[in-house]
C-alpha positions in Angstrom: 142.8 44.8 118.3 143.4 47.8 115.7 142.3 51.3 116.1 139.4 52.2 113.5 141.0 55.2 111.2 139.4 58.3 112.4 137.1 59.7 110.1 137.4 63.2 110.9 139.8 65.2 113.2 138.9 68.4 115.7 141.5 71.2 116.7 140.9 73.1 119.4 142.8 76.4 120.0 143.3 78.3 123.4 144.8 81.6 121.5 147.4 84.3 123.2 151.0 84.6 123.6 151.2 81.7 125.4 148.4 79.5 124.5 147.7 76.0 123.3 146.9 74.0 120.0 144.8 70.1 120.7 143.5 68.1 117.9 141.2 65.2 119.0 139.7 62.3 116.2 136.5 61.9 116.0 136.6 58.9 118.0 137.6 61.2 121.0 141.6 60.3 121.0 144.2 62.8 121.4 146.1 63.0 118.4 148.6 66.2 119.3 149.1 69.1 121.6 151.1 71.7 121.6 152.2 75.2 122.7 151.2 77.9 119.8 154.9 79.0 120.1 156.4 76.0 119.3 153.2 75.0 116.5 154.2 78.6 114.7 157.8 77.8 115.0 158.1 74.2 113.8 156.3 73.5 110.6 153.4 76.2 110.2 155.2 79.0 108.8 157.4 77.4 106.4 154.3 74.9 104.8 151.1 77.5 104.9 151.7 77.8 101.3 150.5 74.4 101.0 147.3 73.1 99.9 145.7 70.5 102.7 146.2 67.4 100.1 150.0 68.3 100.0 152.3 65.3 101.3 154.8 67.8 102.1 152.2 69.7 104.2 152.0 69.3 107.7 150.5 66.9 109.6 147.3 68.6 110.5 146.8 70.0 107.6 146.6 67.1 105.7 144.4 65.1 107.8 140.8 65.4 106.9 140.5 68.2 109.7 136.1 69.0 109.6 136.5 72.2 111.9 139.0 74.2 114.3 137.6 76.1 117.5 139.3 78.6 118.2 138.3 80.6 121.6 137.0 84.0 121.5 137.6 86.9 123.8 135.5 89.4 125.3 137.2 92.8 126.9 136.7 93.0 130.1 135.7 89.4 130.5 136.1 87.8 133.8 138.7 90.1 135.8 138.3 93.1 132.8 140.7 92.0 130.2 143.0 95.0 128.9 142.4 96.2 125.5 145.6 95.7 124.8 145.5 91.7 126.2 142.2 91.3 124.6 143.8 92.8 121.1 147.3 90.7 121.3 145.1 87.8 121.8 142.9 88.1 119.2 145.8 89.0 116.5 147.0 85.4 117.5 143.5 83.7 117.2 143.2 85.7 113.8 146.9 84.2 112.4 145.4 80.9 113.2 141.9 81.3 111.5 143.9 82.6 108.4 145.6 79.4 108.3 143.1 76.8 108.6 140.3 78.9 106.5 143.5 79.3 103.3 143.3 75.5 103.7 139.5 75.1 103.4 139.0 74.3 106.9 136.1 75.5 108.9 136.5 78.2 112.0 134.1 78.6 114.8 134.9 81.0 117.5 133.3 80.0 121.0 133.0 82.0 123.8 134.9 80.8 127.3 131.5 80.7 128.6 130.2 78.5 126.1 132.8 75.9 125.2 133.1 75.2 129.3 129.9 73.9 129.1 131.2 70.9 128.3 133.6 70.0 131.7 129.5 71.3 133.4 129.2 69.3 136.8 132.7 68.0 136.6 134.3 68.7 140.7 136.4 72.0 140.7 136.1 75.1 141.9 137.0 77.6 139.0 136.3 76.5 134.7 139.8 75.7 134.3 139.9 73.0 137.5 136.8 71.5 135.8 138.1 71.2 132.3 141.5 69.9 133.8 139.6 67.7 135.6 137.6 66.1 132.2 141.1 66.5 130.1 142.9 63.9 133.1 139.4 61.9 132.8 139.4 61.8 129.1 142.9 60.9 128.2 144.5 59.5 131.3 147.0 57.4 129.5 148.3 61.3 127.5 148.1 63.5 131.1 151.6 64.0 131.4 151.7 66.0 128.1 149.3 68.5 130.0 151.3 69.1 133.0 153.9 71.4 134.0 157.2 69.8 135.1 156.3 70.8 138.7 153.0 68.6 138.4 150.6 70.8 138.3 148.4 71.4 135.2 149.0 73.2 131.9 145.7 75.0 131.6 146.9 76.8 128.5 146.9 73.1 127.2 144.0 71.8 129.0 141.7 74.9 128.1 143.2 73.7 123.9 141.7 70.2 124.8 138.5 71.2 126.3 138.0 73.4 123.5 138.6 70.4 120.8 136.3 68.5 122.8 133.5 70.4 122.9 134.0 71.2 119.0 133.9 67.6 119.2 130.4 67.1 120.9 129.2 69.9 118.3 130.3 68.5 115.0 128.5 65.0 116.5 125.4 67.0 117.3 125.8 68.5 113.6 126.2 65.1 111.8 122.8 63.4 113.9 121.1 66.6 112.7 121.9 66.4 109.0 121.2 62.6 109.3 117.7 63.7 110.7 117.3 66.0 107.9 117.6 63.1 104.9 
């Protein structure tokens, strides 16, 4: 049996120096994942001249992508963030929202608190056990692209997914809403 064409597709973005980029279809598949360093190195830089429609473009940004989440941060959150952490990350989340909103591509910026609502009641004993814990769930056939060689979890790429998949549950709660609304 075929796969239906995805409709839509979600990225999700843990940001920093050494983050994570996931992009989910709206049927809930990984489509990619990647570290940011190698995203900005391979095709971003040289194509974000491009408009989305572009078949020269890349990938994402010629899918029909509805939104990217992209995580916020708060000083002082969890631990007390530097200013200086807190500010290097959010230079990278602000590269990133430049490139998707020059493409026409909607930005939300969640809070950690709020987007790891979504791996709630999942076993674990810190957010990012839980979230690794519904990433392995969710695409067990794709795990091994969010582990370490050593075996243990990427939870740069992990947090990425989770973040995709609750911008997933939202943009479903959006469309039932709008369908309400007719």
């Amino acid at each position: 049996m075929t796969k239906p064409k995805p409709d839509y597709c979600i990225i999700g973005i843990d940001p920093g120096k050494s983050g994570a980029l996931c992009v989910v279809d709206n049927y809930g598949r990984l489509v990619e994942v990647m570290d940011l360093s190698e995203a900005k190195s391979k095709e971003w830089r040289k194509y974000s001249h491009l408009t989305m429609r572009d078949e020269k473009g890349p990938y994402l940004l010629r899918q029909e992508t509805r939104a990217c989440y992209i995580e916020e941060q708060l000083q002082g959150y969890k631990g007390g963030a530097s200013r200086q952490g807190v500010a290097g990350v959010n230079d990278s989340a602000g590269y990133w929202r430049g490139v998707f909103e020059s493409h026409g591509i909607r930005v939300e910026q969640p809070y950690p608190r709020t987007w790891q609502t979504v791996a709630r009641g999942c076993p674990g004993t810190t957010a990012k056990e839980r979230v690794a814990w519904l990433v392995k769930q969710t695409f067990p056939d794709d795990w091994q692209k969010f582990v370490k060689p050593k075996g243990k979890p990427n939870y740069n790429r992990t947090d990425a997914a989770g973040i995709a998949l609750y911008g997933l549950n939202c943009e479903k709660v959006k469309t039932l809403t709008e369908r309400g609304r007719r």
